[in-house]
C-alpha positions in Angstrom: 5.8 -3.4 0.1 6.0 -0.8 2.9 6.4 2.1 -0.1 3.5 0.4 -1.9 1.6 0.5 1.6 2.2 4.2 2.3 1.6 5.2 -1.3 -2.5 5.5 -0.9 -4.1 7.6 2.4 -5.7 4.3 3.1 -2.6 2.4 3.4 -1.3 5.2 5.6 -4.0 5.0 7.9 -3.9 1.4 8.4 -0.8 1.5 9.3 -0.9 4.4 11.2 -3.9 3.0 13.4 -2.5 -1.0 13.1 1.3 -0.3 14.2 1.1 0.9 17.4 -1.6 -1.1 18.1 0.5 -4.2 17.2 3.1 -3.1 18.9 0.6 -1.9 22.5 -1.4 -5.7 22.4 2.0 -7.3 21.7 3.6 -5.9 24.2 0.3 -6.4 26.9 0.2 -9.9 25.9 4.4 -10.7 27.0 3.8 -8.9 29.6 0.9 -10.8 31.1 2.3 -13.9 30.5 6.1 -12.7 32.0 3.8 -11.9 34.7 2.1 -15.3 35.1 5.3 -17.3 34.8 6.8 -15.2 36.7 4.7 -15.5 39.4 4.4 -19.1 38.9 7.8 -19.8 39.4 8.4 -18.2 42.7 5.0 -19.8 43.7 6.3 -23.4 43.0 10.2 -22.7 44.3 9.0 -21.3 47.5 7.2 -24.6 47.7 10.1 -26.9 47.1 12.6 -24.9 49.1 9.7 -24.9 52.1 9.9 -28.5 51.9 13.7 -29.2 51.4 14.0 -26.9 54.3 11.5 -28.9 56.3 13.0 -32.1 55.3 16.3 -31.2 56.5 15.0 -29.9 59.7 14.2 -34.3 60.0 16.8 -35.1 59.4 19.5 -36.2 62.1 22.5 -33.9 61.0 25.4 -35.6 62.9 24.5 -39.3 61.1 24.4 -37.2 57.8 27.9 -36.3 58.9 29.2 -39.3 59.7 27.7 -41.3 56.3 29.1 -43.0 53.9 27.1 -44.4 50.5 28.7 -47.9 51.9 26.5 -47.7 54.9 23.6 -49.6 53.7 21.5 -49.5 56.9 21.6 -46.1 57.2 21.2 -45.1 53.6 18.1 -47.5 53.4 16.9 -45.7 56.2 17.3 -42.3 54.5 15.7 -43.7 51.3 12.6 -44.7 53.2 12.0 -40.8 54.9 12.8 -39.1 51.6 10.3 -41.1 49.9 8.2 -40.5 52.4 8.6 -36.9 51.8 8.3 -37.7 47.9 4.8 -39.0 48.4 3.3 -36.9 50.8 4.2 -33.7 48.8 4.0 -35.2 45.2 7.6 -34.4 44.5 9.1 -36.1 41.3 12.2 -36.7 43.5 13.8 -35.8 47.2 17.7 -36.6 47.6 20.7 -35.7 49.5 23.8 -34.7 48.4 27.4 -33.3 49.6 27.9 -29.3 49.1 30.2 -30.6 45.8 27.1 -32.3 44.5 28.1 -36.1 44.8 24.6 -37.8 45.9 24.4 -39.3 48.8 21.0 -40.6 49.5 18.1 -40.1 46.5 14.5 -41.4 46.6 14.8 -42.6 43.6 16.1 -45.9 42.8 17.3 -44.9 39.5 18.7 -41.9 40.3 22.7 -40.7 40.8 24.6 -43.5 42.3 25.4 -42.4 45.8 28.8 -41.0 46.0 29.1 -40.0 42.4 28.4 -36.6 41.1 25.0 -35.9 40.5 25.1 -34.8 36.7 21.6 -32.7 37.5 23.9 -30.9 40.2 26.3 -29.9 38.2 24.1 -27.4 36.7 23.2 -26.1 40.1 26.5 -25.0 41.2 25.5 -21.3 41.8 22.8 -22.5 43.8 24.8 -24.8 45.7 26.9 -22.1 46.7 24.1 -20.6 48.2 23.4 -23.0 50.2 26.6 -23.7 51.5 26.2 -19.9 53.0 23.7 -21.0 54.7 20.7 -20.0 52.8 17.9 -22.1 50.6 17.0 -21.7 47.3 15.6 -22.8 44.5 16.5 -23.0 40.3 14.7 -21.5 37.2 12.8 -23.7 35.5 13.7 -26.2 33.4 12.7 -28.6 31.1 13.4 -32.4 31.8 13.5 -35.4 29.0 9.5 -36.2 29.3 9.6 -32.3 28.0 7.4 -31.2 31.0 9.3 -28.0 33.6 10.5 -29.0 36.6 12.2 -26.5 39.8 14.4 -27.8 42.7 14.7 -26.2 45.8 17.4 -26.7 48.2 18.0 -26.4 51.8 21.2 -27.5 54.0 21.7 -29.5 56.9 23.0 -28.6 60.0 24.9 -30.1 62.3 25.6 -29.4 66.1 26.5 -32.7 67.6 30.1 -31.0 68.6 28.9 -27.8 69.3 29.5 -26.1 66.8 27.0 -25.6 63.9 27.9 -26.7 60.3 25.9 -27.1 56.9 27.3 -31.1 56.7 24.8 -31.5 53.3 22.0 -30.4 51.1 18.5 -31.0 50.8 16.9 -31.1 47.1 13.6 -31.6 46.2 12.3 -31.9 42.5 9.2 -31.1 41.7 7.0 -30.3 38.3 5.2 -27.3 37.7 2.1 -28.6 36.3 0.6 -25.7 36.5 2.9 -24.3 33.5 1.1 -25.9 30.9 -2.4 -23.5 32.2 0.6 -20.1 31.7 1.2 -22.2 27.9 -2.9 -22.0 27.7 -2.7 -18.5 28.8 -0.2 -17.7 26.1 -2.3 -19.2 23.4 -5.5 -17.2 24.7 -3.6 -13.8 25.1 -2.3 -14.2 21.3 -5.9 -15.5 20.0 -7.1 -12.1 21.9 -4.8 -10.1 20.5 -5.4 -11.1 16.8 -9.0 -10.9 17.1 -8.3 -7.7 18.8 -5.9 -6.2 16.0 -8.8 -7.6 13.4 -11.1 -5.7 15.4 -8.9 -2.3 14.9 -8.2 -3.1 10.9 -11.8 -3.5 10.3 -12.6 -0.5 12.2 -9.4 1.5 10.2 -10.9 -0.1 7.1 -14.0 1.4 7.9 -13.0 4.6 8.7 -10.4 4.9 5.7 -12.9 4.1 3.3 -15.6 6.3 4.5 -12.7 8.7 4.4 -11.3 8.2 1.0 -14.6 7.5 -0.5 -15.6 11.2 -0.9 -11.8 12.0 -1.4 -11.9 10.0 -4.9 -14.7 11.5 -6.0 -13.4 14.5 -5.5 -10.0 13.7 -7.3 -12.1 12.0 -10.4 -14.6 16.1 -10.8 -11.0 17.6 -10.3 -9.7 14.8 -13.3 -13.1 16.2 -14.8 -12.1 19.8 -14.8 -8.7 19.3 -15.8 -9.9 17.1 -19.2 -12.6 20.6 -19.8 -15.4 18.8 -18.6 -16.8 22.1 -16.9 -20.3 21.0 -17.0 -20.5 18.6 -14.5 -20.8 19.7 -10.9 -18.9 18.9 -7.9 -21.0 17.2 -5.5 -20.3 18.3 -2.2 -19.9 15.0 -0.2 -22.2 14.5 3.4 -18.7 13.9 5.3 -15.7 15.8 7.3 -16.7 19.6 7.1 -13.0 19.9 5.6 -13.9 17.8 2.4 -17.1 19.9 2.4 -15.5 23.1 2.4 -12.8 21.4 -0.5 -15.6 20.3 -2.7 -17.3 24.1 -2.1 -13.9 25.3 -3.5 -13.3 23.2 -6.4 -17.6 23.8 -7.2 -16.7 27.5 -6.8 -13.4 27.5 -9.5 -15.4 25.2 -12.2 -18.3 27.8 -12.2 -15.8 30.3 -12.5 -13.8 28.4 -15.4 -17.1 27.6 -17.0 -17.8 31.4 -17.1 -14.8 32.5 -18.1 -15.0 29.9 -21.2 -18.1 30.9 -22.1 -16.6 34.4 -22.1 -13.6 33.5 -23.8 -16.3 31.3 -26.7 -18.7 34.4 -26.6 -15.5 36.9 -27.7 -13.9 34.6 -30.0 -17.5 33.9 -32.0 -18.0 37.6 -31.7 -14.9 38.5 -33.0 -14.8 35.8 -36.1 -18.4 36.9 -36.5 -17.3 40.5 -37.4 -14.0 39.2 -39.1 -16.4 36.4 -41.7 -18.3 39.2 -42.6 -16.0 42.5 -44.3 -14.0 39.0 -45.2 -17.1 38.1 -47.4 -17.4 41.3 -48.7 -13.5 41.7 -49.4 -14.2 38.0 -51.3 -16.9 39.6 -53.6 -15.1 42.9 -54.4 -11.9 40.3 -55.6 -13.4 38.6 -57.9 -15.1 41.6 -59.4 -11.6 43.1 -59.5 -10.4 39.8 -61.5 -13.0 40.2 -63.9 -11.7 44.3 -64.7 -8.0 42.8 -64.4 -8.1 40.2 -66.7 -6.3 41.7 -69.7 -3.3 42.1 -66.7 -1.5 39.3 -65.8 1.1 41.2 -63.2 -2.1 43.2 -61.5 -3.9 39.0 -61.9 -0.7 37.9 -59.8 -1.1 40.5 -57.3 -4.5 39.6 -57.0 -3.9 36.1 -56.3 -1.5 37.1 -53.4 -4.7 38.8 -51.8 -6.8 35.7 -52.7 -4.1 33.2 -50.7 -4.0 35.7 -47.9 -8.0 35.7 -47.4 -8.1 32.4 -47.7 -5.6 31.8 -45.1 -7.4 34.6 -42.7 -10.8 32.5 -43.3 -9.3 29.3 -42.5 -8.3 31.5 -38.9 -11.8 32.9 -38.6 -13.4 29.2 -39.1 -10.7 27.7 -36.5 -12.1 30.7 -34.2 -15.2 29.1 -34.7 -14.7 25.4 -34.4 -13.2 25.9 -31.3 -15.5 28.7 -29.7 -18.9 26.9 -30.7 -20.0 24.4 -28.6 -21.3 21.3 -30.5 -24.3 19.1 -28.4 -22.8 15.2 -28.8 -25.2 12.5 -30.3 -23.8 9.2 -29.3 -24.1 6.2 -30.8 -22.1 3.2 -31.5 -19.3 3.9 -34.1 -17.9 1.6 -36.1 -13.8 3.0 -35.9 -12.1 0.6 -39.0 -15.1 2.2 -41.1 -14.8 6.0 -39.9 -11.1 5.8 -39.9 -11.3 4.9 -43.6 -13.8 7.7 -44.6 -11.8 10.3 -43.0 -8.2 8.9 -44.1 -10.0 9.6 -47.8 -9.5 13.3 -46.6 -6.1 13.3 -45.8 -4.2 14.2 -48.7 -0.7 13.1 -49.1 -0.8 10.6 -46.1 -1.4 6.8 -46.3 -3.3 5.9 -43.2 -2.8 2.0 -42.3 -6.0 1.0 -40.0 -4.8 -2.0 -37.7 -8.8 -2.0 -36.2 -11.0 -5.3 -36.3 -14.1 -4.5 -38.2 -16.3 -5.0 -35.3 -14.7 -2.8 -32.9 -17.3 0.1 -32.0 -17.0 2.8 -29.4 -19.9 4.8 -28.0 -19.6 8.4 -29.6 -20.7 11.4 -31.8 -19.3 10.2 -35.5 -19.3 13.4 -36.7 -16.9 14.9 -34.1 -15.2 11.5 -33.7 -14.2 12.2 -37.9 -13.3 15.7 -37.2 -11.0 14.7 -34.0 -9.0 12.0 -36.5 -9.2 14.2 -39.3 -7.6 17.0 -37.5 -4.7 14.1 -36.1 -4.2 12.9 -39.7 -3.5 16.4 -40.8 -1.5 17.5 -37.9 0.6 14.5 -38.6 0.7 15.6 -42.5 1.9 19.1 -41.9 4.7 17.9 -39.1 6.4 16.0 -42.5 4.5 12.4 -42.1 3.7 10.5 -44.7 2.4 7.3 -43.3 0.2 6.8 -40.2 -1.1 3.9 -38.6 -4.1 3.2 -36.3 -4.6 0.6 -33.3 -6.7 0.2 -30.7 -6.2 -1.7 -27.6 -8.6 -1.4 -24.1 -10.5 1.1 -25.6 -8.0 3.6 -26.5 -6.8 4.5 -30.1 -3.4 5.0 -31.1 -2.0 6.8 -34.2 1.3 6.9 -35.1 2.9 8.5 -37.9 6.3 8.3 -39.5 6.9 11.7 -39.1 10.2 13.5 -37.0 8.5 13.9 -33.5 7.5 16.4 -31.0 10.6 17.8 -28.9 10.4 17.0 -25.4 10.1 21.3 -24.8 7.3 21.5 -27.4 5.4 18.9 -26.3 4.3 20.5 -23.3 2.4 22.8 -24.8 1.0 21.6 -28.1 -2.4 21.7 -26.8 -2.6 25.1 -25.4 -4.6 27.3 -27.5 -2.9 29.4 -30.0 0.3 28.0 -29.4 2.1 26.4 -32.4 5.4 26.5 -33.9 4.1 27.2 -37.5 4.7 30.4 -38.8 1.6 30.2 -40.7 -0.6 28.1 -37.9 -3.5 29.4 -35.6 -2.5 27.0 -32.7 -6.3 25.5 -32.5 -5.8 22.6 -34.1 -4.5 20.0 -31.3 -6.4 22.3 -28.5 -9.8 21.2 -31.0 -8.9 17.9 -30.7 -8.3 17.8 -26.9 -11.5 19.9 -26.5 -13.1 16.9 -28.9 -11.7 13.9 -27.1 -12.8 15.3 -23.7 -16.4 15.8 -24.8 -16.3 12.2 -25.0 -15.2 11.4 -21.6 -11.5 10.8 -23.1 -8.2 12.3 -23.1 -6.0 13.4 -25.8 -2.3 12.5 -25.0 1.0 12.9 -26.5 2.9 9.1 -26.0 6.2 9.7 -26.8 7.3 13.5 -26.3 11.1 13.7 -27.8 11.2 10.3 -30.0 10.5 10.0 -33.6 7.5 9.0 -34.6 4.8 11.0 -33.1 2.3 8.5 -31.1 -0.9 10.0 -30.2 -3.4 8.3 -27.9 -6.4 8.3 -27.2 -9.3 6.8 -24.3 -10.8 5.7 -22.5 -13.7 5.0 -25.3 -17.3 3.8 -23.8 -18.1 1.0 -25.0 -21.5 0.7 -26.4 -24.4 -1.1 -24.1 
């Protein structure tokens, strides 16, 4: 998809524009909300800690010493001020427990029975370290079985009834940071921004791109035009970038230059057949006066004939001069293709023509030109050794193929230059005509299968009549 993506300027500058801007609104948005919850969770463990540490301030350290869970005076008495401290703060729980985690006192009823391991402990053991040096802490979040984030924070408990200070327990106090679920708000806000912001850049890209590309077709669809020979349309020199002004300047510039020089090149091959056609006619007359004093000769008759073939063959070049140097004004109108391919197969001798074309399939074109562009196909494909040829049409281009040897692949490339052929006899105007024929109708002349055998001629886009 990426290849398919990159394939078109428009795709490149979408993703140009769009990829680092994913990547910069991405990487905003994970930051500001790293940022929140990280802020959030040192906001809500400096709380608890305050309080465990304020708790075990209250606390009288030398009976926490002396306690056992089997005291059930004492440990009622414990139960009552950490529930105390439960309420007042809005903790979910406040407990005590040795530095190895077994609970001693919690203020909840439910909770670890006192002087067993505290399973939620035992996933505080780093932190329980700490405070066994002395310092208070708190956890990372975490999330509890109602699914809502809770922190702890721990303090210790000092005692100095024998004069000498010593941590004898630790304070933890569970709380919930409700606030979290405002950070989860904040996540779903930052991404909503961020896709409305992204959608807010593709349109713009889109914009641009196509405002961009816009004048960049047309300009590849006159140079399309100017490759095909259609020299007479100008280049419209787009209202955009002053660099696609200065290309469409350029490519207006080379077709007035290749229209004069093909007016030059018509003007000296007309001229030239024009001088040719007439010592040709003379040399005509003069030949069959000649036949008329030779005719009691038969080996002088013979010689004669040479001279007739040869003129006939150098007026045959002289008219192909012409066909392709004059420059034929188009009347279109809607052609019926089964019928016209049918009239001018009648003119193909020695080739069976098989028309696979509906009866009601009509094109917009000149039917004149239209029968001299098939014509010329039909006998191209007679002369390469063909003897059958059939005709289809499909999305408005026709296809002849003929049964013929092929085109090499090397040859191929060049059978519609003018005056290039591989006949020793040929004038190499014949497929160049066509081309020349096919473009004046807004179509292009093209060689399917260069190198097979079979050659397969196509040719289209037709206009369809209105």
């Amino acid at each position: 998809m990426l290849r398919t993506l990159t394939a078109s300027l428009r795709g490149r500058l979408l993703l140009a524009f769009l990829a680092p801007a994913v990547v910069f609104f991405t990487f905003l948005g994970v930051l500001a909300v790293t940022a929140a919850r990280s802020t959030l969770e040192e906001e809500v463990g400096a709380r608890l800690t305050d309080t465990a540490t304020a708790t075990a301030a209250l606390l009288p350290g030398g009976v926490i010493a002396r306690f056992s869970p089997g005291n059930e005076r004492t440990s009622a008495s414990l139960q009552t001020k950490l529930a105390a401290v439960r309420d007042s703060v809005g903790a979910r729980r406040v407990f005590l427990a040795t530095l190895d985690g077994r609970s001693l006192v919690d203020s909840e009823p439910q909770g670890a029975v006192p002087g067993e391991p505290d399973r939620a402990l035992m996933q505080d053991r780093f932190e329980l370290e700490r405070v066994a040096a002395g310092r208070s802490v708190s956890t990372v979040l975490f999330e509890g079985a109602d699914g809502l984030r809770y922190l702890r924070g721990y303090a210790p408990v000092w005692d100095d009834d024998e004069g000498t200070r010593r941590i004898v327990a630790v304070v933890g106090v569970e709380g919930s940071a409700r606030s979290y679920a405002g950070i989860d708000a904040l996540g779903a806000y930052m991404t909503s921004i961020i896709a409305l912001a992204l959608l807010a850049v593709g349109a713009m890209v889109v914009f641009t791109s196509r405002a961009l590309t816009a004048p960049l077709a047309r300009l590849v669809e006159a140079a399309r035009g100017i490759g095909a020979g259609r020299l007479d349309d100008r280049v419209e020199v787009p209202s955009s970038a002053e660099e696609l002004r200065t290309l469409a300047r350029t490519m207006e510039e080379m077709r007035v230059a290749l229209l004069a020089r093909e007016r030059e090149l018509q003007m000296m091959l007309g001229g030239i057949a024009h001088e040719v056609r007439n010592p040709l006619g003379g040399m005509e007359l003069f030949v069959g006066l000649l036949r008329e004093d030779l005719s009691e000769s038969p080996e002088q008759l013979a010689l004669l004939g040479r001279v007739e073939r040869e003129l006939g063959n150098l007026k045959r070049v002289v008219e192909g001069f012409l066909d392709f140097a004059r420059q034929v004004p188009l009347e279109k109108s809607p052609v019926a293709l089964a019928e016209l391919i049918v009239e001018t197969s009648m003119l193909a001798d020695g080739l069976r023509v098989v028309c696979g074309i509906a009866d009601d399939v009509r094109v917009l074109g000149d039917r004149q030109q239209l029968g001299r562009l098939l014509l010329n196909l039909m006998r191209n494909a007679r002369q390469a050794g063909a003897t059958k040829l059939e005709v289809a049409y499909s999305n408005g281009h026709v296809f002849l193929t003929d049964d013929g040897p092929g085109i090499p692949a090397d040859v191929a490339e060049r059978i519609f230059e003018a005056f290039y052929t591989t006949r020793e006899k040929g004038t190499g105007l014949g497929l160049a005509l066509c081309r020349k024929l096919a473009a004046a109708h807004g179509a292009v002349l093209r060689l399917e299968n260069p190198g097979e055998p079979g050659a397969r001629f196509g040719i289209g886009p037709f206009e369809a009549p209105g």
